[in-house]
C-alpha positions as CSV (number, residue, x, y, z in Angstrom):
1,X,184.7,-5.9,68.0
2,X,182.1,-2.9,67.4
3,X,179.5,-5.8,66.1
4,X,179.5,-7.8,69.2
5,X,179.4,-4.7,71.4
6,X,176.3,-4.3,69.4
7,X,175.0,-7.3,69.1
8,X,175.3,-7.7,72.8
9,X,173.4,-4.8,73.5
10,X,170.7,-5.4,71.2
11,X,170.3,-8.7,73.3
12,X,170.2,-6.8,76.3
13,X,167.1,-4.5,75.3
14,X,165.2,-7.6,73.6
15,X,165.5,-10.0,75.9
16,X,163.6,-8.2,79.1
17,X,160.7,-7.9,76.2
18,X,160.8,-11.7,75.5
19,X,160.5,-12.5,78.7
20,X,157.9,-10.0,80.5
21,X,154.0,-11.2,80.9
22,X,151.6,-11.1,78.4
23,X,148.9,-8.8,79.7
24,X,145.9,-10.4,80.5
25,X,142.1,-9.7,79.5
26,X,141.4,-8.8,83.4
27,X,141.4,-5.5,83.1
28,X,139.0,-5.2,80.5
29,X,136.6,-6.8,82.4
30,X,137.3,-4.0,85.3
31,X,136.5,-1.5,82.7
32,X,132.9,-2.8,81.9
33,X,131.7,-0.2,84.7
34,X,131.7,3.4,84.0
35,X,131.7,5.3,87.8
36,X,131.0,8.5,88.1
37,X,131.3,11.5,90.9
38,X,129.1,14.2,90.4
39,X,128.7,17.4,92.8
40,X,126.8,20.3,93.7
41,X,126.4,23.4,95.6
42,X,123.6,25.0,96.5
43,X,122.5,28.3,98.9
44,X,123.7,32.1,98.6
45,X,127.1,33.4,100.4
46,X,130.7,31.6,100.0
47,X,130.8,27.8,100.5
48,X,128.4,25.1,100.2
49,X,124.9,25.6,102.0
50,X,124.0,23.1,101.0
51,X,126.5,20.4,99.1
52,X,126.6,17.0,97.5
53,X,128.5,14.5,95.9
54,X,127.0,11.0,94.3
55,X,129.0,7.9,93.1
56,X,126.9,6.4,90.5
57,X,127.6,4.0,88.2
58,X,126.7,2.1,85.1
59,X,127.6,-0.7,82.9
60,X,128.5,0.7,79.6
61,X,125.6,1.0,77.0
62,X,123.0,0.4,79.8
63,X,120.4,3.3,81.1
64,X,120.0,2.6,84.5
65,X,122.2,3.9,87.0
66,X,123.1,2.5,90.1
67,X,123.4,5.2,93.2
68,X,126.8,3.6,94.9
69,X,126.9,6.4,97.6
70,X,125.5,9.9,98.8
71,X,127.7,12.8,100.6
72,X,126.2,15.6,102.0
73,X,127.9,18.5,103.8
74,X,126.8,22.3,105.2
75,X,129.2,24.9,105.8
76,X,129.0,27.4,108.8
77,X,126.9,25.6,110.8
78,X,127.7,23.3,114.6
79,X,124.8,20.6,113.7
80,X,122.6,19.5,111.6
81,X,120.3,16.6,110.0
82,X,120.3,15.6,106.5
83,X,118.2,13.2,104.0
84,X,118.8,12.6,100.2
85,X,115.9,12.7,98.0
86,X,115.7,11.3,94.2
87,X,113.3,12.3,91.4
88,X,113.2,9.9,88.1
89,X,112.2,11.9,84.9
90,X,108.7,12.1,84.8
91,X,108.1,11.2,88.8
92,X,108.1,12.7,92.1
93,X,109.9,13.4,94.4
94,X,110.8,10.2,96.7
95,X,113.1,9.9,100.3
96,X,116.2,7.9,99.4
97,X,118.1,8.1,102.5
98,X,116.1,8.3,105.6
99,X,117.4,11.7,108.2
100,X,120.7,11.0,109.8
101,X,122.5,13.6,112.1
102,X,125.7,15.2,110.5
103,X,128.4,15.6,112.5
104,X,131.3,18.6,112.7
105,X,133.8,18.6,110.8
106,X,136.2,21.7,111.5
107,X,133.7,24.6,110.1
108,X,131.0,22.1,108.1
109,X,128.9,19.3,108.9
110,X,128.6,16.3,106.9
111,X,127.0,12.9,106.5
112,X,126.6,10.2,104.2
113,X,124.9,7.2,103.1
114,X,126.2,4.0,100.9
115,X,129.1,2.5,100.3
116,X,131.9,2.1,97.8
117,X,131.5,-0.7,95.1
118,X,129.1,-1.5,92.3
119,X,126.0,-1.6,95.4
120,X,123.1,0.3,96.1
121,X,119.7,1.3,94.6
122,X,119.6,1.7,90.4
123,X,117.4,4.4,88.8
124,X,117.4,5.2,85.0
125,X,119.1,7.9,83.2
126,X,118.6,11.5,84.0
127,X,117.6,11.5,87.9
128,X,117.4,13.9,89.6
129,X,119.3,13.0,93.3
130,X,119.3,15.9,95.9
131,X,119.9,16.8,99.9
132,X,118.7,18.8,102.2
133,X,118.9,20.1,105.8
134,X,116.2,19.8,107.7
135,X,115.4,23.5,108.3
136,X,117.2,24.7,105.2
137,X,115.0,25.8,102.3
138,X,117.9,25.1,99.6
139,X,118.8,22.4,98.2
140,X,121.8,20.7,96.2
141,X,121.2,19.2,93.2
142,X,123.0,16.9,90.4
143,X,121.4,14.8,87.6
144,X,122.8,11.0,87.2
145,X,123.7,11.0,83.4
């Protein structure tokens, strides 16, 4: 009686196995990108004064990078006006995001520029992607590696 008891419960635990999906080679595929969030602050005193944050991404092995989106944000201050600027190694400086008003949010502004998804503007390895305020001597920084 112990060996059916046993043999039933075996059944019980392989079955569910027999029977689930294979998995498929989808997500695989979905892995092919590497994305990356990268962030700064810049300025003297607690917070950001400047900050940024860049998605960027890349298919694996490859040395350009593509700029998916650009966040910018200033503490302490009621209003402000923003641009992103990007440097490739060796280059100057060029505008990537024309000015744009930041708006309030609680004790920062912030603004951004992009969107979500494999999209935007692609520049090789090692550039140099900043923001500033107009106004605002400092800057924030971060390197797309």
């Amino acid at each position: 009686m112990n060996r059916k008891i046993t043999t039933a419960a075996l059944a019980a635990v392989l079955v569910p196995v027999a029977i689930a999906p294979t998995v498929s080679a989808a997500p695989t595929a979905a892995r092919a990108y590497v994305d990356t969030r990268v962030r700064d602050c810049a300025g003297s005193g607690s917070g950001c004064r400047p900050g940024v944050v860049v998605h960027h991404w890349h298919r694996r092995g490859a040395q350009a990078r593509g700029v998916g989106w650009v966040y910018a944000s200033r503490e302490g201050v009621r209003s402000g006006t923003a641009r992103w600027l990007v440097q490739k190694p060796g280059a100057a400086w060029k505008v990537g995001g024309d000015w744009k008003r930041a708006i309030r949010v609680g004790s920062f502004v912030e603004t951004s520029w992009g969107r979500d998804g494999h999209t935007g503007p692609k520049y090789p390895k090692n550039t140099k992607v900043c923001v500033e305020f107009r106004g605002l001597t400092a800057k924030a920084c971060v390197a797309l590696k």
